[in-house]
Every structure is written in structure tokens, then in C-alpha cells.
N, C-alpha and C positions, 0 to 999 in steps of 0.2 A: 574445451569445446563448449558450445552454446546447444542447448536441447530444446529445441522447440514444438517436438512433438507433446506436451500441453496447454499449448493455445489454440483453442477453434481455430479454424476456419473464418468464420463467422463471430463478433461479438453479438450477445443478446441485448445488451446496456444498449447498444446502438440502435436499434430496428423500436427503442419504447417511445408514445410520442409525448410524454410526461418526464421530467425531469425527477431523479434521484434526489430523496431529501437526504436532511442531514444523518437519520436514525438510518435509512441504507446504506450509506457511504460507509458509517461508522459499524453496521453488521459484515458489511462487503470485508472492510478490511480487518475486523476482525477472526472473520474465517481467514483471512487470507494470513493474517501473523499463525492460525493454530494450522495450517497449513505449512508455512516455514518451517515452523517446529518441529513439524513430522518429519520433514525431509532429512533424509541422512545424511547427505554432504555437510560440511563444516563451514564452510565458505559458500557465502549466498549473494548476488550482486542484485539489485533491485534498481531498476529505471521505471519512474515513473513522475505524474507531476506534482508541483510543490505542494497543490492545495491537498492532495491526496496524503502527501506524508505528512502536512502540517493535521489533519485530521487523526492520524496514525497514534502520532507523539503527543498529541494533545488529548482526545477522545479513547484510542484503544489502549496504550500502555501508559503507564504511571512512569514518569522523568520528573521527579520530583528531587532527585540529587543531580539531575544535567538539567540547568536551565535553557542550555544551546540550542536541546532537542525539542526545544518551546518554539523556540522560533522559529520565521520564515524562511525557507528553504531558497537562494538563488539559484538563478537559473546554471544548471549543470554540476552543481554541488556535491560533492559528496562529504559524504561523514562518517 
């Protein structure tokens, strides 16, 4: 089953009329990995878009023994 009782209603990112820099993107998803973390399920599916994971894998965690995880993400990929 999918739980989607923690996603707004509403996103806040949508209603700003300035674009998100890079150091946002890179706190946004860093909460959002120590978030993961917490959660107690084992298994976690994550849909989102490329440049966001490519920000992920490059900027929040260290892949520095997967170079794969460097690169660009196509469209509908998984890993």
C-alpha cells in the first residue's frame, strides 16, 4: 500500500515567486535522506526528478565507490 497521508495538500516550494538555489535544493534533500533514515520501513520507493537525485548523489551523500550514482539519472530509471 502507498501512504500518502504525508504530503500536503498544498506544496509550499510552489506558491515562492524566486526560484530555489542550489544550497536549498541541497538542505531540502538533505532533510529529506535524514528523514528516510528515520523511517522504519526497510524498503522505501522514491519517485522524483532526475536533477533532484542527481543533486542527492552528488551534493548530499558521498558515492565515491559507485560512480553510476554520479550520474544522470534517465527518465523513469531506477537504481
Amino acid at each position: 500500500n502507498v501512504d500518502f497521508s504525508l504530503v500536503p495538500d498544498k506544496d509550499p516550494l510552489l506558491d515562492s515567486l524566486k526560484p530555489e538555489t542550489d544550497l536549498d535544493v541541497a538542505q531540502r534533500a538533505y532533510n529529506f535522506m535524514l528523514f528516510i533514515r528515520d523511517r522504519p520501513e526497510t524498503e522505501i520507493v522514491v519517485s522524483t526528478h532526475s536533477a533532484w537525485l542527481f543533486n542527492v548523489f552528488n551534493v548530499v551523500m558521498k558515492c565515491d565507490g559507485s560512480p553510476e550514482l554520479a550520474e544522470w539519472f534517465a527518465n523513469g530509471e531506477m537504481r
